[in-house]
ZADREN-993832 format. One line per field, with one value per residue (C-alpha): residue number from 1; residue in one letter; y negated, x, z negated. Coordinates in pm, 1 decimal. Last residue first. Layout:
<rs>
pos = c(NUM  ...)
code = c(A  ...)
Y = c(Y  ...)
X = c(X  ...)
Z = c(Z  ...)
</rs>
This chain:
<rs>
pos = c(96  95  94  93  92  91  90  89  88  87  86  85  84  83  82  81  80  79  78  77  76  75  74  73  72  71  70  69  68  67  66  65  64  63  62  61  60  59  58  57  56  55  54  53  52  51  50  49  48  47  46  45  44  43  42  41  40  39  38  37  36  35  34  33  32  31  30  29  28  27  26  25  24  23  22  21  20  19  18  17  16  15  14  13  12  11  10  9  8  7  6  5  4  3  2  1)
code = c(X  X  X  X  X  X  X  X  X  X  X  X  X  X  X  X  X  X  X  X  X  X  X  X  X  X  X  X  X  X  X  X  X  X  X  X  X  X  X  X  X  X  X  X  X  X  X  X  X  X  X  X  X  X  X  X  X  X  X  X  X  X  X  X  X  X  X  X  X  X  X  X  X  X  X  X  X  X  X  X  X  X  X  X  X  X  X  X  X  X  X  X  X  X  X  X)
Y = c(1314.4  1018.6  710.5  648.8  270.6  325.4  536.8  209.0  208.4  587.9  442.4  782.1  988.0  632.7  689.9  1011.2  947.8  640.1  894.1  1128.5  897.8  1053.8  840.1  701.4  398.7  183.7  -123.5  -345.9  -553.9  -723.8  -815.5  -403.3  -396.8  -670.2  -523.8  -203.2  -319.9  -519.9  -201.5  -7.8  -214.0  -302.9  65.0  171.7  -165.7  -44.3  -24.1  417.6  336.1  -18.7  89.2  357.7  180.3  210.4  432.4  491.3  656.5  705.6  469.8  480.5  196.8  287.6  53.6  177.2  331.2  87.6  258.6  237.1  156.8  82.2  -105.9  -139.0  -319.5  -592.6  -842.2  -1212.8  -1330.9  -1321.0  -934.8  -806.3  -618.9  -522.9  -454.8  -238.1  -218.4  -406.1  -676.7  -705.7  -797.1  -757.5  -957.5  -804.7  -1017.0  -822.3  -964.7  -849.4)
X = c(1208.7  1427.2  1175.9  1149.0  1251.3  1537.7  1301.5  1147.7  1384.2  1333.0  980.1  765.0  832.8  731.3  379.9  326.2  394.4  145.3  -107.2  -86.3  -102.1  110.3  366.7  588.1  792.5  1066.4  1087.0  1372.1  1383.8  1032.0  1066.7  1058.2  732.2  569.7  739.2  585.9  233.0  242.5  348.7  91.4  -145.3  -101.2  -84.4  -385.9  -522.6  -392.8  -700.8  -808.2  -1052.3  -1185.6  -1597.5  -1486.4  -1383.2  -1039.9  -916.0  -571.9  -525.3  -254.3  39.5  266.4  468.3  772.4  909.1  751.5  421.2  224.1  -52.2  -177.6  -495.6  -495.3  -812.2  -950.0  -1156.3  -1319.8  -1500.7  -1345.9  -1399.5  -1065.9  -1052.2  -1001.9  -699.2  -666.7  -400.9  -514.8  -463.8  -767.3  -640.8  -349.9  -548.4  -277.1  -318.7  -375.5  -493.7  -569.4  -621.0  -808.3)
Z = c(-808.5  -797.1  -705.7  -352.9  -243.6  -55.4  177.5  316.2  609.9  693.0  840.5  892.2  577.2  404.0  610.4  527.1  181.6  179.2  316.2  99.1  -232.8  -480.3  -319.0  -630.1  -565.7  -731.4  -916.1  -1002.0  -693.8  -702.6  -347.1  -269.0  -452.0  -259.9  75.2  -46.4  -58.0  247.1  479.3  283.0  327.2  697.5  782.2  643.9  858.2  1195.5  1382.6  1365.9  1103.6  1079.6  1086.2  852.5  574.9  485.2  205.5  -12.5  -312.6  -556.9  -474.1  -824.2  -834.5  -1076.7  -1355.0  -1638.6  -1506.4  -1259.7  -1124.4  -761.7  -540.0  -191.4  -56.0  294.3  541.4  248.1  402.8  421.7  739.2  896.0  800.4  448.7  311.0  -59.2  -238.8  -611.3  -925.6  -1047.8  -1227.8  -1035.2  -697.1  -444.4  -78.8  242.1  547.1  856.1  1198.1  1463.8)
</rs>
């Protein structure tokens, strides 16, 4: 299976679909001065449990990192989980 994620500004969310186009999974954040804020995460059941969580959240910080002047807020539990996880995306933790 593969997962494409790609950001949908408009909306405030990344969005990862399968090779066919329908929607797996969405993660939704707020942009507040120069900090990402990741505040909710969800996958459709059917693709539970096949790495797409993952996928989007990997893709969403390696947009923000890319961006170099931006850091990260994880009020989403499962993107803090997940940056508690993989120490080399710590860097990008806003000072709390």
């Amino acid at each position: 299976m593969t997962v494409h994620v790609t950001d949908v500004p408009d909306e405030q969310r990344y969005e990862a679909r399968d090779e066919s186009g329908e929607l797996m999974g969405v993660s939704y954040y707020d942009v507040v001065g120069s900090t990402v804020a990741f505040t909710h995460t969800e996958v459709d059941e059917r693709f539970e449990g096949q790495g797409v969580a993952g996928a989007l959240t990997r893709f969403a910080l390696d947009a923000v990192r890319e961006q170099g002047d931006r850091t990260v807020a994880p009020l989403c539990p499962y993107v803090k989980g997940w940056i508690a996880r993989h120490e080399d995306y710590q860097d990008l933790l806003a000072p709390s």
